[in-house]
Each structure stands twice: as C-alpha cells, then as structure tokens.
C-alpha positions, 0 to 999 in steps of 0.5 A: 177258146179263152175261158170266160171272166166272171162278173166283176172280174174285169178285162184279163189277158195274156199279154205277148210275153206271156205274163198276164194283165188286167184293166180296172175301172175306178170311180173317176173314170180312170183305168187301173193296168193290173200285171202279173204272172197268171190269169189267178193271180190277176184276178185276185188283185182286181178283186182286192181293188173292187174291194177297196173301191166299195170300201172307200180304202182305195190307194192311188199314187197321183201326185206322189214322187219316187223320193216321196214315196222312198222317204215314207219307206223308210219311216213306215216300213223299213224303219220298225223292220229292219235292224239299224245298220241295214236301215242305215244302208237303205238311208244312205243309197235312198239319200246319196244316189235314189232321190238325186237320179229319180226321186222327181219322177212320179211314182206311177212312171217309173219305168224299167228304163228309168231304173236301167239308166240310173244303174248305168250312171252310177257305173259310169260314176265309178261306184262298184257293181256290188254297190250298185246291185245293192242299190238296185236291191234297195229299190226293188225292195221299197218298190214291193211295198208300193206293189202291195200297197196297190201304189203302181201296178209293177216293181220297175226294179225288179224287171231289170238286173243288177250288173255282174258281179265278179265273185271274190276267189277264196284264197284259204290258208294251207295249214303251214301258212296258218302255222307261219300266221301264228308264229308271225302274231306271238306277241302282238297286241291283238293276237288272240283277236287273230287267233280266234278269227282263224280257229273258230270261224268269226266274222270281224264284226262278231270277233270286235263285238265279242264281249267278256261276258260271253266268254267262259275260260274254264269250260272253253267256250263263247257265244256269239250274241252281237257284232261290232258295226258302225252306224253313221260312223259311230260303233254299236253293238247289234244283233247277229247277222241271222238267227243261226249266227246266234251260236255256241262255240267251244274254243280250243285249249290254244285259244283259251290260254291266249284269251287269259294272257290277253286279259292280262294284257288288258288288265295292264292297259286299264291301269295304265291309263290312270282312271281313263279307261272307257270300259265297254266290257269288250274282248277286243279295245283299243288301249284305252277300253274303247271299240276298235275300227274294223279298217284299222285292224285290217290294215294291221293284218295287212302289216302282219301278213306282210312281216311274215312273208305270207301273201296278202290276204282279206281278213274275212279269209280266216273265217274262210281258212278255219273252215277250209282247214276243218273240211280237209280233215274230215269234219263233218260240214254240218259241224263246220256249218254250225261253228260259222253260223251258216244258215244252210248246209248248201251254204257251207258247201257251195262256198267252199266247193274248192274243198269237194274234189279232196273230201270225195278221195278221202271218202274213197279211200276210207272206202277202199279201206274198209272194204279190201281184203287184208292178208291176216 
C-alpha cells in the first residue's frame, strides 16, 4: 500500500522506470510535472514550488527559447564563474553549433531526443566525439541551472550519452629514447622548453606560461602559477588548471645549467632586436620576446622527433614519459602526483596503470629480498 501525501504535498508517483514524479498545480491553472530520482526528493521540490507560488518568485519558462535562455547562461551564470578560456569554450559550442540546431525550440520542449539528434548530426558532420562529448557536457551544464531554477522539470541533456570516445594510448619514452630526445635537442633554441617538459612533468601550456619570476636558479626550483592559452586567438596568461596544479618543483641540476644557458640565449636575442624586444617576462618567447604558439612548438617537436629517428609522438607524452620514468624507478606515486599536479592519487595511478605490472615485481623482489635467508 502506497504511503499517503501530506497536505500540500501534491500528486507524487513512481513512474515505470522506477524514477519518481509529481504534478503541481499553478495559479493559472496550469500543472507543473515534477521528476526525480526519489518520493523525497519530489516532494522537496513541489514544496519549493509552493513556496514560490506564495511568495510571488515563481519562475515559468513560457516563451522562452533554448538559445535565449543558453545566451542568458553565459552572461549570468557562467560568465563570474568560470575562468575565461572555459567561458570561452562554452561561447564557442553555444554559438557555432547549440543555438544553430536548437536554439529555436522552446525551453520547455527540449526533449532527449532533441539533444540525441543534434549529437548524431554533429557526427555526421565530421566534428570528433571528443568535441562532441564536450558539447553535450556544455548543454547538460546550462541545462542544470534551468533545473535549479525551476525553468524545465528535467535536464534533457543529461539523459542522454555522449558518444564514445577512443581513449589515447600512452606512448612514454623508454630511458634510451628519453637519452636519444636529449642528444637530438643540444643546441636547438628551445631545448630547455624540451628539457623541462620531460624532466619535470609540465603541461605545454604550464611550460609557455612559465615566467622567469617563478624561476629560482640558485636554489633550483619553479613554481608553476599560470599557463599559456589562447582565448579568441589571442595568448593570455590564466590560472592553473585546479588548485593542486599550483605547485612547487625542484629542478634537477641538468635543467637548472639548461635553464641559465637559455637566458643567456635570450639575453642575446633581446639585443639583437635593437629596441624591438616585447618583453612578457616569459621563460619561453619567440625571438622578439613575445609568446609562443603551442601548435607551432608542437609541429617543431614533431621536426625533432623526426631528425632523431624516434617515433612521433604528442608533445603531452613528455609529461606522461617523465612520470612513467620516476614510477619505473620506484618513486613514490604520491610524489610523482605532486610533481604533476594531480588532484588525486587514483588519478596518477589510473593513468598510468601500464607502469603497476612492473612496481608489483619490483615490490616482490625488495620482498624477497629483505626477508630470504642469506649464507653469512
């Protein structure tokens, strides 16, 4: 036997699918379909809506478009929240491919099958599931709001899955190829941007962002406080990715003495421009002071690799082989999480569980050992 509704409650069942709903009247006369995932959790919004309604702050959706109410997102919501290259990112999807496909339909329509559509499309349009997962992650995100804000009764978005997404195999160098990648760089202009990104574990854009100010030679460290992105085509210095991005790293002694030689270079380049130099106060510039473009480095990497006879790889792989080569010789992976700036310790591991099958035989040897009996 169903329990019963308390006064006020309004109408509250369990639907097929075993989610919950409720039905709210409104002063018009109109009913308002509440959802969600339990009879509490139902009944906690229609109260809200009661609320409201006695209260006189009661939303309603009526007449208002998806790509009115995503363009209002943006400047009210996402706007103050967000750091400037992921509003950025949510212009660009909402602009470019949201409001073209469903930016007409009203609000209080949008139906998973709307949303499911509009992915498919975009497939058939040749944009990647990655960009396509992001674009549907914009979506559900906007789409939460109007939730909160009693707009529509459910998030569309959020009932339908993103397409899959091939996960990129780590390809790490082996300490010979990491030793044949430094051999290859002596001399080249930006060997110590090289240097650093496989010996310390830095994301491109923390490395282009890096300023000299952060830089310590005689102690031998740096400290990672912003990143290099481009926003709208133009280089800004931004915040790190997350909170434990922001992080403290002692450089090895190598990278220390490649770090003053670059200066010097850099020294030379600032003269040789004759009053021209833009100065930014960056690590890594061009030859007249100004940013550099992460493409452009990469493709440059790409010439290196090629010069050296090692197998092309991303330039985000020598963040990924500085941490495959400290895990192979025992570093702790709390320490290896700290050096990336990873925000988890599950994290580190689960990225790069390639690396777990050689820790357990090294760990069984120590074992072995520490414990076998020696002939003394």
């Amino acid at each position: 036997m169903a329990p019963r509704r308390a006064n006020g409650e309004g109408s509250i069942y369990r639907r097929p699918n075993g989610s919950w709903s409720g039905i709210a009247s409104l002063p018009d006369g109109r009913r308002k379909q509440i959802y969600g995932r339990s009879r509490d959790e139902v009944r906690r919004r229609l109260s809200e809506i009661l609320h409201s309604i006695e209260h006189g702050t009661l939303t309603d959706a009526r007449g208002t478009t998806v790509g009115e109410f995503l363009d209002q997102w943006l400047v009210e919501v996402a706007k103050p929240r967000v750091r400037a290259w992921t509003y950025a990112g949510y212009e660009v999807h909402i602009r470019r491919h949201l409001k073209p496909s469903i930016g007409r339909i009203a609000l209080e329509r949008l139906t998973p099958q709307h949303v499911q559509a509009l992915l498919n499309q975009k497939l058939r349009d040749g944009l990647k599931p990655k960009t396509v997962r992001y674009l549907r992650g914009t979506l559900r995100t906007a789409l939460n709001e109007a939730v909160r804000w009693g707009l529509i009764p459910r998030n569309a978005a959020a009932l339908v899955d993103g397409p899959r997404v091939e996960r990129y195999s780590i390809r790490p160098f082996t300490p010979e190829e990491a030793r044949q990648l430094l051999q290859a760089i002596r001399g080249d202009r930006l060997e110590a941007l090289y240097s650093v990104a496989l010996t310390m574990g830095l994301r491109q854009g923390e490395a282009l962002g890096l300023r000299w100010d952060d830089v310590d030679l005689d102690i031998g460290y740096i400290r990672i406080t912003k990143q290099l992105q481009r926003i709208h085509g133009s280089p800004q210095l931004v915040e790190p990715k997350t909170e434990r991005s922001r992080r403290t790293i002692a450089m090895p002694p190598m990278i220390a003495e490649a770090l003053k030689e670059h200066r010097a270079r850099q020294d030379k380049d600032r003269a040789a421009t004759r009053g021209r130099w833009v100065e930014t106060g960056l690590v890594f510039t061009t030859p007249i002071g100004t940013p550099l473009d992460g493409t452009a480095v990469t493709k440059g990497f790409h010439r290196l690799l090629e010069r050296a006879g090692l197998p092309q790889r991303r330039f985000h792989d020598l963040r990924h082989s500085c941490a495959t080569l400290l895990l192979v010789q025992g570093v702790s992976p709390r320490v290896v999480m700290d050096l990336l700036g990873h925000s988890q310790i599950g994290l580190t591991m689960n990225t790069y569980s390639h690396v777990i099958p050689d820790l357990r035989s090294d760990a069984a040897r120590r074992m072995q050992d520490l414990l076998q009996e020696r002939d003394f």
